[in-house]
MARZAGU-391122 format. One line per 4 residues: their letters; for each residue x, y, z of N, C-alpha, C. Coordinates in steps of 0.05 Angstrom, whole numbers, padded with zeros to 5 digits. Layout:
% MARZAGU-391122
A> X,Y,Z,X,Y,Z,X,Y,Z ~ ...;
% end
This chain:
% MARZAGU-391122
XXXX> 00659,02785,02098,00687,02792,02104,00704,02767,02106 ~ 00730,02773,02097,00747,02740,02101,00764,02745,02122 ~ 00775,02715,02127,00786,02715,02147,00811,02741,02154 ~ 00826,02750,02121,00841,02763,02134,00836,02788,02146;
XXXX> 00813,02797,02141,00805,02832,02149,00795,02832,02177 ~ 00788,02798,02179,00784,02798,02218,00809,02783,02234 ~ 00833,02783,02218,00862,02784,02230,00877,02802,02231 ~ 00869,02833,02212,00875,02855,02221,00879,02863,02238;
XXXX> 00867,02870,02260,00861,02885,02286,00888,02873,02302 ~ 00883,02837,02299,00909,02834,02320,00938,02834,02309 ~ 00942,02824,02278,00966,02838,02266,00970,02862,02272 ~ 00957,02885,02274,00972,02912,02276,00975,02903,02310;
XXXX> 00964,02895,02333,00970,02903,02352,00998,02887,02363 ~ 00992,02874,02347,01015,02850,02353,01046,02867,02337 ~ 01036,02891,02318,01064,02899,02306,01073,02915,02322 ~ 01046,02929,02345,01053,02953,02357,01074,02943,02381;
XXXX> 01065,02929,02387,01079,02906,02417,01094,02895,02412 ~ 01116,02897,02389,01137,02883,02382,01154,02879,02413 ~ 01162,02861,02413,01175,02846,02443,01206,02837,02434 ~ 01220,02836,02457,01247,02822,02465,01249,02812,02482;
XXXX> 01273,02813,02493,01285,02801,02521,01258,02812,02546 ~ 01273,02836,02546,01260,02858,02566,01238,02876,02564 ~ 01215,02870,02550,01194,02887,02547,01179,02880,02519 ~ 01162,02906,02522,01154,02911,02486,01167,02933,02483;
XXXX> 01154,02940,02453,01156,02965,02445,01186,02956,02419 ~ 01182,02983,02396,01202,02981,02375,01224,02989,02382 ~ 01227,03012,02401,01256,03022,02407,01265,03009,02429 ~ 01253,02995,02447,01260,02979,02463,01276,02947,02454;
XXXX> 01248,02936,02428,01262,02913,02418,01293,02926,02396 ~ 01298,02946,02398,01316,02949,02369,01343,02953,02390 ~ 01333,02966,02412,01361,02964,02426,01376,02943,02430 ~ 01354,02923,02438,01358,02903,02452,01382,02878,02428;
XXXX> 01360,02883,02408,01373,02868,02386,01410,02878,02378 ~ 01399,02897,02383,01424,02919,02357,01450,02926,02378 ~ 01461,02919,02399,01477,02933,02419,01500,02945,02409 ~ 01507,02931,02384,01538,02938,02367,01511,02966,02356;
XXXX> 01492,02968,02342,01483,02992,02337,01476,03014,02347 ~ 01475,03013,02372,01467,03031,02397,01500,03044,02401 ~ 01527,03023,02401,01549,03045,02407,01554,03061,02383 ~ 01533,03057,02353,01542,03085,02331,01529,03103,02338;
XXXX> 01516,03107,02357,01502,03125,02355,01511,03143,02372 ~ 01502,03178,02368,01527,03200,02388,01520,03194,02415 ~ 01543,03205,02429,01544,03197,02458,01523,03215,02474 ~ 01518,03234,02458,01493,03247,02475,01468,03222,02465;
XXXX> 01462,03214,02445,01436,03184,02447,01434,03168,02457 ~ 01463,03165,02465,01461,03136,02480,01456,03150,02508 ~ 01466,03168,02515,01468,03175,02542,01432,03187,02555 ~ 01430,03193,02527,01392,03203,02540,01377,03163,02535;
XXXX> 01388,03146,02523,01365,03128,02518,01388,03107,02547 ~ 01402,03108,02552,01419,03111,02589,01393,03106,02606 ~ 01393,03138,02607,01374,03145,02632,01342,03139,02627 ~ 01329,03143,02606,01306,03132,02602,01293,03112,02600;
XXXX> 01307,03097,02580,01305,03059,02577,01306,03043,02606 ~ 01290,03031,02614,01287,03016,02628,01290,03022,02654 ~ 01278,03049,02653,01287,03057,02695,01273,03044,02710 ~ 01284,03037,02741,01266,03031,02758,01239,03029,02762;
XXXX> 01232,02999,02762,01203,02996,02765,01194,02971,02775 ~ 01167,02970,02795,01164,02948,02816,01159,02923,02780 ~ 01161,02895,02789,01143,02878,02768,01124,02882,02780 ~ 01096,02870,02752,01073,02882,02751,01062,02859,02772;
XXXX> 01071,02828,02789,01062,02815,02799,01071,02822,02824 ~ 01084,02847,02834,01081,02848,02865,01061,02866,02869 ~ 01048,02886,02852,01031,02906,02856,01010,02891,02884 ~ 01000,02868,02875,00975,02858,02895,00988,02855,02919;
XXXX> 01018,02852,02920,01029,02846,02946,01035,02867,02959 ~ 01031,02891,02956,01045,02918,02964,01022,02927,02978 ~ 01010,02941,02952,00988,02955,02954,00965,02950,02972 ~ 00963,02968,02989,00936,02960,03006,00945,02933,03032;
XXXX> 00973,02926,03030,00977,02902,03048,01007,02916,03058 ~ 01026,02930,03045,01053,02946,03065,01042,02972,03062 ~ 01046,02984,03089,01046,03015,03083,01067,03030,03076 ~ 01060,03045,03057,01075,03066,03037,01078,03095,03043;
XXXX> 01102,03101,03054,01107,03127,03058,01116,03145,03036 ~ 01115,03163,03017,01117,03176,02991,01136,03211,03005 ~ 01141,03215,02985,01159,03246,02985,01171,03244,03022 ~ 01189,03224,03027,01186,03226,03056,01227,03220,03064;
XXXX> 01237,03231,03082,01258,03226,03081,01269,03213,03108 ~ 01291,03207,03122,01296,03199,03150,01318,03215,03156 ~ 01308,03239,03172,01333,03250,03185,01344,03242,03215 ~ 01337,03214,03221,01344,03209,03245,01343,03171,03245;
XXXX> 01371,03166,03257,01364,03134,03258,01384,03128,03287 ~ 01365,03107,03292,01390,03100,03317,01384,03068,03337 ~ 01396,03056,03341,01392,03031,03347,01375,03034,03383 ~ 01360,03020,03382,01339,03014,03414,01328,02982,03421;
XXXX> 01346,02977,03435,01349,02939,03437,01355,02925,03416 ~ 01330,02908,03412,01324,02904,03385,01313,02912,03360 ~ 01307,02938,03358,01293,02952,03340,01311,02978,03331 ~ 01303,02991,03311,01312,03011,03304,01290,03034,03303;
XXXX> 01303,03059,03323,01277,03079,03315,01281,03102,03297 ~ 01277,03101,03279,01272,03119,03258,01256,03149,03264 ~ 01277,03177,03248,01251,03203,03253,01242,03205,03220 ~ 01227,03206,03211,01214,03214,03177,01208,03243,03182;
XXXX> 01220,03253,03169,01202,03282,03152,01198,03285,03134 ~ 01165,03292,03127,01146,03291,03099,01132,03316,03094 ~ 01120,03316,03084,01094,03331,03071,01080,03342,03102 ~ 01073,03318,03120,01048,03322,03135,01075,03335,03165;
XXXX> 01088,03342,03164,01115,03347,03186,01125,03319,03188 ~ 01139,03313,03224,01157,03283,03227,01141,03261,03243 ~ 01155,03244,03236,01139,03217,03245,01157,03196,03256 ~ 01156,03183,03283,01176,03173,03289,01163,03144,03290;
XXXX> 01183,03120,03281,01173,03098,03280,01195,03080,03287 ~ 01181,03044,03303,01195,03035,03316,01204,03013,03287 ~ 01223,02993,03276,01227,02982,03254,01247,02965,03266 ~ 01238,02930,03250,01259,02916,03258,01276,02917,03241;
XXXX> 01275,02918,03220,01306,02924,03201,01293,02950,03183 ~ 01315,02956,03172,01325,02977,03157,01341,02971,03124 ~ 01328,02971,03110,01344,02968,03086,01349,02997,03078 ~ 01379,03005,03065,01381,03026,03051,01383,03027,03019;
XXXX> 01362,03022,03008,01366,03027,02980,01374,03041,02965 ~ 01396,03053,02961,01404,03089,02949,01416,03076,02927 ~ 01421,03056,02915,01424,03058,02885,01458,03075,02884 ~ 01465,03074,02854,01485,03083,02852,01500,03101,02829;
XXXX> 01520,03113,02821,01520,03131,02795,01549,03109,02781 ~ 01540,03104,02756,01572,03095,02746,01587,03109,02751 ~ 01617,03098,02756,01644,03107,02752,01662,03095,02762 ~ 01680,03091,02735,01703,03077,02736,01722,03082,02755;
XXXX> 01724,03104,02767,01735,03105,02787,01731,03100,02814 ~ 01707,03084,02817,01699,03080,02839,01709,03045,02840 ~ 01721,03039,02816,01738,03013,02821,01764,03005,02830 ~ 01758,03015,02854,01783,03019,02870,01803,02999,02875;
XXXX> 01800,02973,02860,01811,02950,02864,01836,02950,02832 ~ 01834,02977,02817,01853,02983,02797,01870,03004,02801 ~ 01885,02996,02793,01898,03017,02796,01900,03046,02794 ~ 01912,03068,02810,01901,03091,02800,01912,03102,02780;
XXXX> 01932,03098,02773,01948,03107,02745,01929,03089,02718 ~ 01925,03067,02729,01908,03056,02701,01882,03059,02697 ~ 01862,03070,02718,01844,03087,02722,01838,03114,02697 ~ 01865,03130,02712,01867,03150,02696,01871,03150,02670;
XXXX> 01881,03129,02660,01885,03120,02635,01859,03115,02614 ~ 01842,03110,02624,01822,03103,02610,01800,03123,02605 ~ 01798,03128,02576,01780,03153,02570,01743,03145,02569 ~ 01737,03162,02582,01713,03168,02584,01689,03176,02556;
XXXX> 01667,03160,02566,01640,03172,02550,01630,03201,02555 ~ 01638,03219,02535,01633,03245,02538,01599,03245,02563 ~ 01609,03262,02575,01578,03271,02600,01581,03252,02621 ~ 01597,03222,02616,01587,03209,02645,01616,03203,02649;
XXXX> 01624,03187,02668,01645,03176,02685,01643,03140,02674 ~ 01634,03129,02656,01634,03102,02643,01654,03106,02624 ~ 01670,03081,02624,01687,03092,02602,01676,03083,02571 ~ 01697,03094,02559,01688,03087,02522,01709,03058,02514;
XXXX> 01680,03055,02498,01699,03019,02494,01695,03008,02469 ~ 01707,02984,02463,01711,02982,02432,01682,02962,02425 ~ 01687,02952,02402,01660,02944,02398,01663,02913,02418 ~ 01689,02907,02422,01698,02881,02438,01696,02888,02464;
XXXX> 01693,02913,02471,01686,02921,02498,01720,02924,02509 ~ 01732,02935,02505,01751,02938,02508,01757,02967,02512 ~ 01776,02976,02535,01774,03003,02541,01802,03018,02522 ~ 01805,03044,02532,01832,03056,02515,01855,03042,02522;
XXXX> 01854,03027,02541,01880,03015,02557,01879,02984,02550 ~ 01897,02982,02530,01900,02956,02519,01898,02933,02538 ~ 01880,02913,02538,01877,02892,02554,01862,02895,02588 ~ 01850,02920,02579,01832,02923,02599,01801,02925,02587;
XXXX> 01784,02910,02594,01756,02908,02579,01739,02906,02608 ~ 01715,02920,02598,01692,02933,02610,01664,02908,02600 ~ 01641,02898,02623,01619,02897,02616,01603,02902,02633 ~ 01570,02893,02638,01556,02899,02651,01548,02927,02650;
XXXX> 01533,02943,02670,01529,02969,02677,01543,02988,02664 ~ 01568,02983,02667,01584,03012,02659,01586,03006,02635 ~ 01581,02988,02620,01578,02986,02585,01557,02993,02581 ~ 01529,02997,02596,01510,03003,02586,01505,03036,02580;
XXXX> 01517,03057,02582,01528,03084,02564,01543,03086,02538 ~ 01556,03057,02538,01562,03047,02499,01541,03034,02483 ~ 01541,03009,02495,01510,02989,02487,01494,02989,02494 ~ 01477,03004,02507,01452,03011,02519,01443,03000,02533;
XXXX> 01417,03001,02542,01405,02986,02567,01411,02956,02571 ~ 01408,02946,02550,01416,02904,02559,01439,02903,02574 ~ 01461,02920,02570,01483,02912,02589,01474,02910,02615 ~ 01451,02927,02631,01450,02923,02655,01438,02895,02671;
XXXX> 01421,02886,02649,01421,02860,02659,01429,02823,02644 ~ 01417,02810,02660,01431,02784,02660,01433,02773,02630 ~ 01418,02782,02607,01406,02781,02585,01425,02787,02571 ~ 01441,02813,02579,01468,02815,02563,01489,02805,02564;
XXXX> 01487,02791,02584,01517,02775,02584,01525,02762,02565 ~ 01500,02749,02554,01514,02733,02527,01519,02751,02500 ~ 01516,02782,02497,01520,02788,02475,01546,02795,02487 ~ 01555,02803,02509,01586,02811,02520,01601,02788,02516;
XXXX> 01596,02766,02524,01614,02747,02534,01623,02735,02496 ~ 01601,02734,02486,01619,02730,02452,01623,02752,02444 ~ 01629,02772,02453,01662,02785,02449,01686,02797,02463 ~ 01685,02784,02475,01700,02788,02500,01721,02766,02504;
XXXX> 01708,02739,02502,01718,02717,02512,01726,02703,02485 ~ 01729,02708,02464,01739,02705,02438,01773,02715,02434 ~ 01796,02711,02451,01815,02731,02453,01835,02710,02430 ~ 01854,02729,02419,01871,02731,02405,01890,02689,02412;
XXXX> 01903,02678,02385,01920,02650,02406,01943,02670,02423 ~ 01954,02695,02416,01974,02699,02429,01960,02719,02458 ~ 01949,02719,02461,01934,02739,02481,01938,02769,02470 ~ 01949,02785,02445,01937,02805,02441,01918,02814,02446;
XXXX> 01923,02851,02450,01901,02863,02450,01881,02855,02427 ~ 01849,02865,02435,01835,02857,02406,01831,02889,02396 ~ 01853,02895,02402,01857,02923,02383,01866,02913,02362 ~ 01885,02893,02361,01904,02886,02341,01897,02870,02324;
XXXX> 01858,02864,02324,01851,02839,02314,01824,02854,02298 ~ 01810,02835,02280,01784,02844,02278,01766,02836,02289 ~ 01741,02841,02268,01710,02850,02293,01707,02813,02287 ~ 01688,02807,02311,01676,02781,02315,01652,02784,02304;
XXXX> 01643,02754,02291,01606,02758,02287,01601,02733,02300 ~ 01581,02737,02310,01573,02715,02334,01537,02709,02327 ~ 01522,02696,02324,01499,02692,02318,01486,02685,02359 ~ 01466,02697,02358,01449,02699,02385,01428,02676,02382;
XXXX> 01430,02666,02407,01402,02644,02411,01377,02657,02411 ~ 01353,02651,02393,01338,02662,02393,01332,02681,02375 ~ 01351,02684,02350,01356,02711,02330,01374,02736,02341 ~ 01379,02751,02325,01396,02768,02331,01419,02759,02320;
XXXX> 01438,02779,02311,01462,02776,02314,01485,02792,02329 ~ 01509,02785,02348,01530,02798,02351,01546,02800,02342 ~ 01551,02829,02337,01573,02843,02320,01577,02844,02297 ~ 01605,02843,02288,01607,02848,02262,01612,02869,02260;
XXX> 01613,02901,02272,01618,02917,02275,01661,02932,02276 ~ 01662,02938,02266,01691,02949,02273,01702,02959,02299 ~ 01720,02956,02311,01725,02975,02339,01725,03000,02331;
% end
């Protein structure tokens, strides 16, 4: 046998594991690459590959620190909190009935739902102004990230229901920020302008796409 039929095995696995920023996998690396390609696609696709792509998950290097060393309470909720000197005592109710426990701090992790209206630092008339991604409360934006309201532009999180998962983290900033930060000499809207192409460190390209 020659060398290439015993380089087989790891070529295909190496095609299967195609990688990016944020993971493996092909639909993971194509998002990642493609973000101007992810807003052609209908707002119900983007909105199911939203919620699926990249949900909540510990990294794979705290598992040894968790497991078997914090104890883990599961299907369990706190219908009771209340401050006692220095401690906080907590009531849980689970599976097995309630459980009361003494705790020096308390983190509340509840996470959160987009919406633009929860940016209460805008106005509410220009709020209302700005049209929405059919099914969620994120608004719809141009390929410059730009909302219906001329000279108002969107990134991060609430872009990630146009451009998919990379907006939510640090990784996308740079496909946002070259087009975003590219503005007109007169400060026009970049309604009034065309699409940017921007080349990515590392391969990839941004944009090129039309608003």
């Amino acid at each position: 046998m020659g060398l290439g039929s015993a380089a087989e095995p790891a070529l295909a696995a190496a095609a299967r594991a195609a990688s990016f920023r944020l993971g493996t996998g092909w639909t993971l690396a194509a998002v990642c690459r493609a973000p101007g390609g992810v807003r052609r696609l209908p707002a119900g696709a983007r909105l199911l590959l939203f919620h699926r792509a990249l949900g909540p998950s510990g990294g794979w290097w705290l598992r040894d620190r968790v497991e078997s060393v914090v104890p883990v309470r599961t299907s369990c909720r706190v219908t009771r909190a209340e401050a006692s000197g220095s401690t906080a005592r907590l009531e849980l109710t689970g599976p097995g009935g309630s459980e009361r426990l003494a705790v020096d701090h308390v983190l509340a992790a509840t996470g959160y739902r987009l919406d633009i209206d929860a940016l209460a630092f805008l106005a509410p008339a220009l709020r209302r102004g700005v049209v929405r991604v059919p099914g969620s409360k994120a608004p719809r934006l141009t390929s410059t990230f730009e909302t219906s309201v001329p000279g108002l532009y969107v990134t991060g999180s609430l872009a990630a229901p146009m451009f998919g998962p990379m907006m939510r983290f640090v990784t996308g900033t740079e496909y946002a920020a070259a087009r975003v930060a590219v503005m007109p000499p007169d400060g026009s809207s970049l309604h009034e302008r065309g699409p940017v192409s921007t080349e990515m460190r590392g391969g990839g390209t941004v944009g090129g796409l039309p608003a």
